[in-house]
C-alpha positions as CSV (number, residue, x, y, z in Angstrom):
1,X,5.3,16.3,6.8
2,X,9.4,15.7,7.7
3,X,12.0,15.8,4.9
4,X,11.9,13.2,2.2
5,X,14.5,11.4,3.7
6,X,12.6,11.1,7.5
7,X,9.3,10.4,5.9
8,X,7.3,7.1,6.6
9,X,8.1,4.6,4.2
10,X,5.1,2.6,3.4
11,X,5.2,-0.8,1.4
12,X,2.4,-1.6,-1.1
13,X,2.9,-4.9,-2.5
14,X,1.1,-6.0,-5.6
15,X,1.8,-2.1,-6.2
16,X,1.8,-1.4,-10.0
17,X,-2.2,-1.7,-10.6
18,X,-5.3,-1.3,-9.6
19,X,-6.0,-1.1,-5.2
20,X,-2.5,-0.9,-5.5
21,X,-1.0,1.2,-7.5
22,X,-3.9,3.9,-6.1
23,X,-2.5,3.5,-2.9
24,X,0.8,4.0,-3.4
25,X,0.4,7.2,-5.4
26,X,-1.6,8.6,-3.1
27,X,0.0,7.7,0.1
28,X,3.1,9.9,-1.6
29,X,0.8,12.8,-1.6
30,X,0.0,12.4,2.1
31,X,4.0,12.3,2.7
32,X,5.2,8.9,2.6
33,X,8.2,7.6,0.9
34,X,7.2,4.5,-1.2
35,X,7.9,0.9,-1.9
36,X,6.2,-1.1,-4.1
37,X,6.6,-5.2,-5.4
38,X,5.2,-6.3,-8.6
39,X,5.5,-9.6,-10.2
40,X,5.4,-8.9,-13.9
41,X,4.7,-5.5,-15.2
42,X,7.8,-3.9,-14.9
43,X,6.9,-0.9,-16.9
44,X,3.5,-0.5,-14.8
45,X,5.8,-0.6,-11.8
46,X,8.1,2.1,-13.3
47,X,5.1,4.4,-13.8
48,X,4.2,4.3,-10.0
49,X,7.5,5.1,-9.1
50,X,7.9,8.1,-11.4
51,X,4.6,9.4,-10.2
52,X,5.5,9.1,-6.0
53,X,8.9,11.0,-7.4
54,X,6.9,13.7,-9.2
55,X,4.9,14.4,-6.1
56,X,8.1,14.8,-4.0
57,X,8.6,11.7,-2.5
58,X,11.3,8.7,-2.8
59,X,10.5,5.7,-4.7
60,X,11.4,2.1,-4.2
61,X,10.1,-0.9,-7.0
62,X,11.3,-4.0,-6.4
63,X,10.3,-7.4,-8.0
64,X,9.5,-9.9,-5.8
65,X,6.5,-12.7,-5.3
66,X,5.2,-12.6,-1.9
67,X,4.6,-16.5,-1.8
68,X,8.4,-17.0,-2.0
69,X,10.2,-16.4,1.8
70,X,13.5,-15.6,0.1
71,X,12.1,-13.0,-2.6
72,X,10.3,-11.4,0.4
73,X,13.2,-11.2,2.7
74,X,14.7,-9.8,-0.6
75,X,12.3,-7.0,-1.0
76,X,12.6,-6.2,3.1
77,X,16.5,-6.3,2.6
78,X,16.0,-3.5,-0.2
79,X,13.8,-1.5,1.7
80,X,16.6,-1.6,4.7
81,X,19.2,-0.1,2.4
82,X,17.7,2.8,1.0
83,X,15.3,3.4,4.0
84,X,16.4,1.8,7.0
85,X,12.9,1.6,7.8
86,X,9.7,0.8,7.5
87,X,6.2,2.2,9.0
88,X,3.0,0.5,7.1
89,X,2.8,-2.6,5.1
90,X,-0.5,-2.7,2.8
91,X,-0.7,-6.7,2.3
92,X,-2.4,-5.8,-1.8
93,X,-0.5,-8.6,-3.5
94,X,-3.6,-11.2,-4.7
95,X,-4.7,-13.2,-7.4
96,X,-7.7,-14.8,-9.0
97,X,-7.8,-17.1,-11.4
98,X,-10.4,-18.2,-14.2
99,X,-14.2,-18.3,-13.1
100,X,-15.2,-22.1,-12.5
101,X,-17.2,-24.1,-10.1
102,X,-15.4,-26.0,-7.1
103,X,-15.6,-29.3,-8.6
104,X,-13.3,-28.0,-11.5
105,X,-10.8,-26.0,-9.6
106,X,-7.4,-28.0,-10.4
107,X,-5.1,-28.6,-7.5
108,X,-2.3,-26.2,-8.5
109,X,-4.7,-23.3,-9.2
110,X,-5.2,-24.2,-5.3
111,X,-2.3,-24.0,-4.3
112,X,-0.9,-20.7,-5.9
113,X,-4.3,-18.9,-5.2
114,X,-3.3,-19.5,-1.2
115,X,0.3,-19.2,-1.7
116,X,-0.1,-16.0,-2.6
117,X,-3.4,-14.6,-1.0
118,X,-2.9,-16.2,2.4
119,X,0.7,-17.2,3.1
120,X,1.8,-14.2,0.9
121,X,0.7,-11.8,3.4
122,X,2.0,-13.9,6.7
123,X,5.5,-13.8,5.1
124,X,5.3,-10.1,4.7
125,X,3.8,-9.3,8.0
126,X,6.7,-11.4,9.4
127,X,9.0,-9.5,7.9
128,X,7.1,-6.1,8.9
129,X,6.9,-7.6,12.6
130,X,10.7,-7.7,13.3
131,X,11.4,-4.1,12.0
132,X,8.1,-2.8,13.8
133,X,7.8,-4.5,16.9
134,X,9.2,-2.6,20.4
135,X,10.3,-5.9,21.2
136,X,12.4,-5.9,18.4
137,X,13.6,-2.1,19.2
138,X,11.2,-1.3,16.7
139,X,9.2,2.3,16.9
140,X,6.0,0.5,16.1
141,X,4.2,0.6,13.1
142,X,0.8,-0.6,10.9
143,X,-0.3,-3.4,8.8
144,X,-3.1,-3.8,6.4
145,X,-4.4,-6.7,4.8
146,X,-6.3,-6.2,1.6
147,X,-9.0,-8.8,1.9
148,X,-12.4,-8.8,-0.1
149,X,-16.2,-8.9,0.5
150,X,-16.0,-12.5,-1.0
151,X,-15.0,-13.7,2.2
152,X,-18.5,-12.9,3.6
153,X,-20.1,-13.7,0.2
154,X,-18.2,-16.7,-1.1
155,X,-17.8,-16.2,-4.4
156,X,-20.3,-19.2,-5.5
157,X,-19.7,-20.6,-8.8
158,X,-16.8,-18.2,-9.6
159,X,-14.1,-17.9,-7.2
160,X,-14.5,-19.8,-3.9
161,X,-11.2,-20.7,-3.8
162,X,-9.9,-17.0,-4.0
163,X,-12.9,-16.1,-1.3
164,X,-11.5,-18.8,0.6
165,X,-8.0,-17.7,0.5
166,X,-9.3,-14.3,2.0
167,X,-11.1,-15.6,4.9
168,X,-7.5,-16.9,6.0
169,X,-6.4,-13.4,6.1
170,X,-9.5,-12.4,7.5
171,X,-8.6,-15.0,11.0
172,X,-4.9,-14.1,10.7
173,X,-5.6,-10.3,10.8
174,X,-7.4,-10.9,14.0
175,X,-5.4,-13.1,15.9
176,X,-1.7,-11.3,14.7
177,X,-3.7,-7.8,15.6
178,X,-3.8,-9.2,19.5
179,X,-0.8,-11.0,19.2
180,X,1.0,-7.3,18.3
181,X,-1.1,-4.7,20.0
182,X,1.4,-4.8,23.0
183,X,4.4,-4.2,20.8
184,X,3.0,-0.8,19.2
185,X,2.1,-2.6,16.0
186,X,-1.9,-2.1,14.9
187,X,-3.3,-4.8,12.4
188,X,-6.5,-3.8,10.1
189,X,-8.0,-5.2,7.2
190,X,-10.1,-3.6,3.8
191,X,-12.3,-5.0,2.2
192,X,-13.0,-3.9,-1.4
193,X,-16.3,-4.7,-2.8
194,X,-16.5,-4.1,-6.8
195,X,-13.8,-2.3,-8.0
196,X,-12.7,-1.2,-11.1
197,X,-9.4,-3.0,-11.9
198,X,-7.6,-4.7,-14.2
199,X,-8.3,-8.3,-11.8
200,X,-11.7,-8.9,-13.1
201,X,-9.7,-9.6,-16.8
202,X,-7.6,-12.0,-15.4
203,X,-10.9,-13.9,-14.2
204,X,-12.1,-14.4,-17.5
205,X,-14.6,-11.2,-17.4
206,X,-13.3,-7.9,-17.7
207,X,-16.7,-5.9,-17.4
208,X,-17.9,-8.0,-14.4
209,X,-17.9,-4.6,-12.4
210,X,-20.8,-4.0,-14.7
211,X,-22.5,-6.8,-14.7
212,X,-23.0,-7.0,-11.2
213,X,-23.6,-3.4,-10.1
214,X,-27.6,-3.5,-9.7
215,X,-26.9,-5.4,-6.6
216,X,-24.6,-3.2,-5.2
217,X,-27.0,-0.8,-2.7
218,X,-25.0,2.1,-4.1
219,X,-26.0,1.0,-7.6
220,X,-22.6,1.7,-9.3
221,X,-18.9,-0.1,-8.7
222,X,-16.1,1.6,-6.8
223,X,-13.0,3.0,-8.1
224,X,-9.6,2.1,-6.8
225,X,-8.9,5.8,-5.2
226,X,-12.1,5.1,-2.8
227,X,-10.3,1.8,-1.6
228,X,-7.1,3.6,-1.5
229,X,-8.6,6.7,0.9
230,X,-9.6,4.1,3.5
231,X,-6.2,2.3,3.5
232,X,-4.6,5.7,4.4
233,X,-7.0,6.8,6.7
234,X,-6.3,3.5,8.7
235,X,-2.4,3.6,8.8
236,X,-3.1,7.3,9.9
237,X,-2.9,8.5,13.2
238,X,-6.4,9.3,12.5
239,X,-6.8,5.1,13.3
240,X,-4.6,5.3,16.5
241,X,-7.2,3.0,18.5
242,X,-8.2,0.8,16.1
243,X,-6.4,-2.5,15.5
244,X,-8.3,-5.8,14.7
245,X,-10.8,-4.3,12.5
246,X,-12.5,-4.8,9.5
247,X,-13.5,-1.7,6.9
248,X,-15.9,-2.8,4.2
249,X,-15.4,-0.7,1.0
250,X,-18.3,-1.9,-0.6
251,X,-21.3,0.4,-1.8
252,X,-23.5,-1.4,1.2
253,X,-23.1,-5.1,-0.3
């Protein structure tokens, strides 16, 4: 691909684990320069970075949670000064929270679940938009949103708030896909079945990928490099008439 310096820079927030963290040291193997935010793992993010560096590639990690407008202007103002520019966002950043039935889910568990998972994202693309767009002088670009087969499932008696909070990306992926398609900007969205990563723990069940597996049609869980193939393959050129779409990762379920 071009020199490090004129490569694609692609942003991968929620980038120091997991879907994330895949992603990003991939996509450096493919050519891109790199950006990633984290939220708390500081070292984690470090060891991304120092991996897109080791495969010859420049590397941005910059702290910053996606549900607050002024840390994400922040992290777009830092990839403006060692970039100036930007050519894919990968919309990663999630959480989950404890498994629980609706009638127990507390209000602010709500609330930061669709901060982050839904407005989060709409922030970010924002951001992406008015770099991106031709209307803004932009030279185009791609966004992905990292949704999750809960949205068709629902999560019952685990996570429907966090299923929830994806089926608003879900309806914003399609409506900003048409709202950009003019201005050379394509919108896509993943969806990850079961995946090994470090989320399940923070659900309150580590080996869930485990559990669950028999129901999967492929009879095992997927691993985070499978996830981050079909992120790539969408920001590539490979996807240059497809905007608006959805790409289950899933094993069939």
């Amino acid at each position: 691909m071009n020199s490090v310096s004129q490569a694609p820079l692609i942003l991968v927030t929620g980038g120091s684990r997991g879907v994330g963290a895949a992603t990003a040291r991939l996509a450096a193997r493919q050519g891109y320069n790199v950006a990633i935010s984290f939220i708390a793992n500081e070292s984690a993010a470090g060891a991304v970075a120092a991996d897109v560096e080791a495969a010859g590639r420049q590397a941005l990690a910059v702290r910053a949670d996606v549900a607050d407008p002024q840390q994400v202007a922040q992290l777009f103002a830092a990839i403006d000064r060692k970039f100036g520019r930007i050519d894919v966002l990968v919309n990663n950043a999630a959480i989950i929270a404890r498994q629980a039935r609706v009638e127990d889910l507390h209000f602010e568990r709500m609330q930061r679940i669709f901060a982050v998972n839904a407005i989060g994202p709409i922030l970010c693309a924002q951001q992406a938009a008015r770099r991106m767009s031709h209307r803004h002088n932009g030279r185009g670009g791609v966004v992905i949103n990292v949704s999750s087969a809960s949205a068709r499932l629902g999560s019952p008696n685990e996570y429907v708030d966090y299923a929830a909070s994806k089926g608003a990306i879900e309806t914003f992926t399609t409506g900003f896909a048409k709202e950009v398609a003019r201005d050379g900007i394509r919108v896509n969205c993943i969806r990850p079945g079961h995946i090994y990563t470090e989320m399940h723990a923070s659900g309150g069940e580590p080996g869930r990928v485990d559990r669950v597996k028999e129901s999967i049609p492929m009879g095992r869980g997927g691993q985070p490099e499978e996830v981050a193939r079909a992120i790539l393959w969408l920001a590539s050129d490979e996807a240059s008439f497809v905007t608006g779409t959805f790409l289950d990762v899933t094993g069939g379920k």
